[in-house]
C-alpha positions in Angstrom: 0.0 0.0 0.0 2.9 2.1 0.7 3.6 3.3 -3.3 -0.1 4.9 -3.7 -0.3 2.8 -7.2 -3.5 0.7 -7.7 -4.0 -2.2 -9.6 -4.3 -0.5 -13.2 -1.3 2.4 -12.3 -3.5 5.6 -11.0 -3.7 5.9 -7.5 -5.4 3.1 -5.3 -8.9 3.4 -4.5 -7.9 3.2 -0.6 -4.6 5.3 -0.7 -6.1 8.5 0.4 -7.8 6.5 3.7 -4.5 4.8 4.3 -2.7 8.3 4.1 -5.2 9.6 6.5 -4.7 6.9 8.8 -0.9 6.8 8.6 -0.7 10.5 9.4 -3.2 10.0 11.9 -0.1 7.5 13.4 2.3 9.4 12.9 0.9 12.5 15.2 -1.3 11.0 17.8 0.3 9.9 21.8 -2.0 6.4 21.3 -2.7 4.4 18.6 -6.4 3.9 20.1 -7.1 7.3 19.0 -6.8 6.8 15.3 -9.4 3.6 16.1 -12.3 5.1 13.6 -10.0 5.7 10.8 -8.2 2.1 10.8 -11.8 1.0 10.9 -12.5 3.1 7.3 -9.6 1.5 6.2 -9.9 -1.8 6.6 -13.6 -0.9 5.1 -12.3 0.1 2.5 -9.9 -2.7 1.3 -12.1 -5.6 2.4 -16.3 -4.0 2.4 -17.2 -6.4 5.3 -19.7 -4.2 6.6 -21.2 -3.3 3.2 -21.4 -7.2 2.5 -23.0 -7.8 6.0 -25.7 -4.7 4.7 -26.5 -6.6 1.6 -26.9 -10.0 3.0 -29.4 -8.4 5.6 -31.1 -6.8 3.0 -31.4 -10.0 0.6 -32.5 -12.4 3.5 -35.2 -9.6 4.1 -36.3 -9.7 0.5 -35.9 -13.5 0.7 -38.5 -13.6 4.1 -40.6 -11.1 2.7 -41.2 -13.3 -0.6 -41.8 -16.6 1.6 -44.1 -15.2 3.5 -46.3 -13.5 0.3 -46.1 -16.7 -1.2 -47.5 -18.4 1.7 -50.6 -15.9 2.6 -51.5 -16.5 -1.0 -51.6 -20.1 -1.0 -53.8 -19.9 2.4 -55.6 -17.7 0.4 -56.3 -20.0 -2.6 -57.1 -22.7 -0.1 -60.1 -20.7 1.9 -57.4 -19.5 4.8 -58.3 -22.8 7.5 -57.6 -26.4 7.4 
């Protein structure tokens, strides 16, 4: 991460968070304080908490579909046993 190149030559798409980071390292007394923007970083290179967003959205969709699909076959059998 250290040159600033990304994968096609221009400048990586998490250099800038890394720079902010690293100078946030360089100046603070403890590394605790530069917590939130090691947490951007790492955000940035792996998306784990955008992934975690979509799956929680998808299984929604996913319930939301089961369950439509089941009132409408109650419904197309008169709703009781």
């Amino acid at each position: 991460m250290a040159s600033g190149f990304g994968i096609h030559g221009g400048k990586g798409r998490c250099y800038d968070t890394w720079m902010d980071f690293s100078e946030c390292m360089s100046r603070c007394a403890v590394p605790g304080e530069c917590a939130a923007l090691r947490e951007d970083y790492f955000e940035c290179l792996h998306h784990r908490k955008e992934y975690s967003r979509i799956n929680a959205i998808n299984k929604e969709k996913e319930r939301r579909a089961a369950a439509e699909n089941t009132g409408a076959k109650e419904e197309k059998s008169g709703g009781h046993h």
